[in-house]
C-alpha positions in Angstrom: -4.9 13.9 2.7 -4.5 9.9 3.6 -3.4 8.6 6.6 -1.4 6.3 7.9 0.8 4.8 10.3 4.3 5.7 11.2 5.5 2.4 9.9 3.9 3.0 6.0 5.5 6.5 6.8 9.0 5.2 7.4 8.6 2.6 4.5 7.5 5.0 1.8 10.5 7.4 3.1 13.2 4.6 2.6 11.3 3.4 -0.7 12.0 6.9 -2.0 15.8 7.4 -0.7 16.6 4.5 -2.4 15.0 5.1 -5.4 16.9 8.4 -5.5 20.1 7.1 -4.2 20.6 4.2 -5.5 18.5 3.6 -8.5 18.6 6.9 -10.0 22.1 6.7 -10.1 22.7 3.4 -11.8 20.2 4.1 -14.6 21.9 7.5 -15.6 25.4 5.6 -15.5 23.6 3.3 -18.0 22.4 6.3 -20.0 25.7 7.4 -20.3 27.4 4.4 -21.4 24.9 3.4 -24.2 25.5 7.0 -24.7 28.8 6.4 -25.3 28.2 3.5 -28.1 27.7 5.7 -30.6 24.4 6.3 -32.9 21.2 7.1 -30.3 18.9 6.4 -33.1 19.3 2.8 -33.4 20.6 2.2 -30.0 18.4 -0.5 -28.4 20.3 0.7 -24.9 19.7 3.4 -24.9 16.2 3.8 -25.9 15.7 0.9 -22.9 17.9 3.0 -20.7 15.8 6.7 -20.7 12.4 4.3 -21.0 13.5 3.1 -17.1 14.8 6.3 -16.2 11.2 7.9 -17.1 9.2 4.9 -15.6 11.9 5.5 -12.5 11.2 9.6 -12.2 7.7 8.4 -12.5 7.6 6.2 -9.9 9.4 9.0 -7.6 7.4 11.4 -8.5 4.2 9.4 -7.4 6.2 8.7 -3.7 6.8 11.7 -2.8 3.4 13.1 -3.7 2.3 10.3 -1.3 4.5 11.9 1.5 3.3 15.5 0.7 -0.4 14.8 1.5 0.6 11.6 3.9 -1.0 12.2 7.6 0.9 9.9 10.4 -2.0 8.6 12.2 -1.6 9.5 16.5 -2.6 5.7 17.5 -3.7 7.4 21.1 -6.7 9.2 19.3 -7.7 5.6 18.0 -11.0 4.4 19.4 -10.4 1.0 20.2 -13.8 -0.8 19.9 -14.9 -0.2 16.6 -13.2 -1.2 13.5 -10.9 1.5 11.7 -7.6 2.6 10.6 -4.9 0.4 12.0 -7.4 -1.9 13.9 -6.4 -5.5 14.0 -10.1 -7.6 13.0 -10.1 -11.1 13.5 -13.4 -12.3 11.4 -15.1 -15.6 10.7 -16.7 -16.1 7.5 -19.9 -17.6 8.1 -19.9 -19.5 4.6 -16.7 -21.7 5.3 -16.4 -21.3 8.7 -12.9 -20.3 8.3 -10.9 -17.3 10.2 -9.0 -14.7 9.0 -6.9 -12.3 11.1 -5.7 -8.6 9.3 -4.7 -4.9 9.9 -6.9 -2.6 8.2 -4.4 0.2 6.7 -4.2 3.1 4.4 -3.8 1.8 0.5 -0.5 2.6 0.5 0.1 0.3 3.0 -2.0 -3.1 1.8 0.4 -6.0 1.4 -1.7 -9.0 2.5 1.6 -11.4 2.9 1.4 -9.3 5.5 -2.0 -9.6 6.4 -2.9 -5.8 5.8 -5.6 -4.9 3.7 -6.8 -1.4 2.4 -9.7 0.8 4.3 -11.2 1.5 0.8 -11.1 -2.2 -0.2 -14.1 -3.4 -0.3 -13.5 -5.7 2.9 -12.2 -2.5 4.8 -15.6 -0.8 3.6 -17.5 -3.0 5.2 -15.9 -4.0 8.6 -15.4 0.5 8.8 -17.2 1.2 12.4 -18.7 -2.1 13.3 -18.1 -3.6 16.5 -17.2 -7.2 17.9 -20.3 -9.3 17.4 -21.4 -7.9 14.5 -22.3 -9.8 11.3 -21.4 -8.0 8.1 -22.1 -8.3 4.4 -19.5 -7.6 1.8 -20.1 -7.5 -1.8 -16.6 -8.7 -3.4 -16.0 -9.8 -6.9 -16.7 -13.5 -6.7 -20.4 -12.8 -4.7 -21.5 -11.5 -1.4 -19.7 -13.2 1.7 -21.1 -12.6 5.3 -18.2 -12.4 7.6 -19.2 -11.8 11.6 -16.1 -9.7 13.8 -15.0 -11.8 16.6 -12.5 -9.3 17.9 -11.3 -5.3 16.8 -8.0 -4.3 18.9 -5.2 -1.5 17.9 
């Protein structure tokens, strides 16, 4: 089961429309006209055409499995002070003094153009039931960073 919000909800469930509407559609009109070119054995098209359309049905297949075991997260039931799914941290890190402001969200969900970043990322490890005021330690690839939350809000 993975949570998430009703926005990551709505996203996937477009994601997959389209990919099934639209998508879908246009590579098995391009199946059928390399089809259509004669030999399949040597046709570069083709073999390029059922590649996409596998990587495509792939790719849907993996969405809606999402949605099957997807959980829509009540944001009433959210506690508030701690940090957790959906919370919105603002942190300072305490080696360059610099602040960063992000929504911790389910994996699904991480985009961090959008300043989201995934619970089971290391960061979202971390920072998972602290409060304001606390000072945390986070092992990340380039070393251990200390980074102290200056505010958790939903």
């Amino acid at each position: 089961m993975e949570y998430m919000s009703q926005e990551g909800y709505d996203k996937i469930v477009e994601e997959l429309r389209y990919l099934e509407q639209v998508e879908l559609p246009r590579v098995k009109d391009a199946i059928a006209e390399a089809r259509d070119k004669g030999d399949l054995s040597e046709n570069f098209e083709y073999h390029a055409a059922k590649r996409e359309q596998g990587k495509l049905l792939s790719r849907i297949r993996f969405k809606q499995r999402v949605l099957e075991f997807a959980r829509v997260i009540d944001t009433s039931r959210l506690d508030a002070d701690s940090v957790g799914l959906l919370s919105r941290v603002e942190v300072t890190n305490l080696t360059t003094n610099s602040r960063m402001t992000f929504t911790v969200v389910s994996p699904h969900e991480a985009n961090m153009r959008e300043n989201k970043i995934s619970i089971k990322s290391p960061i979202g490890q971390a920072l998972l039931k602290h409060h304001a005021g606390d000072t945390v330690e986070v092992q990340v690839p380039a070393g251990t960073i200390k980074l102290r939350i200056e505010s958790v809000t939903l």
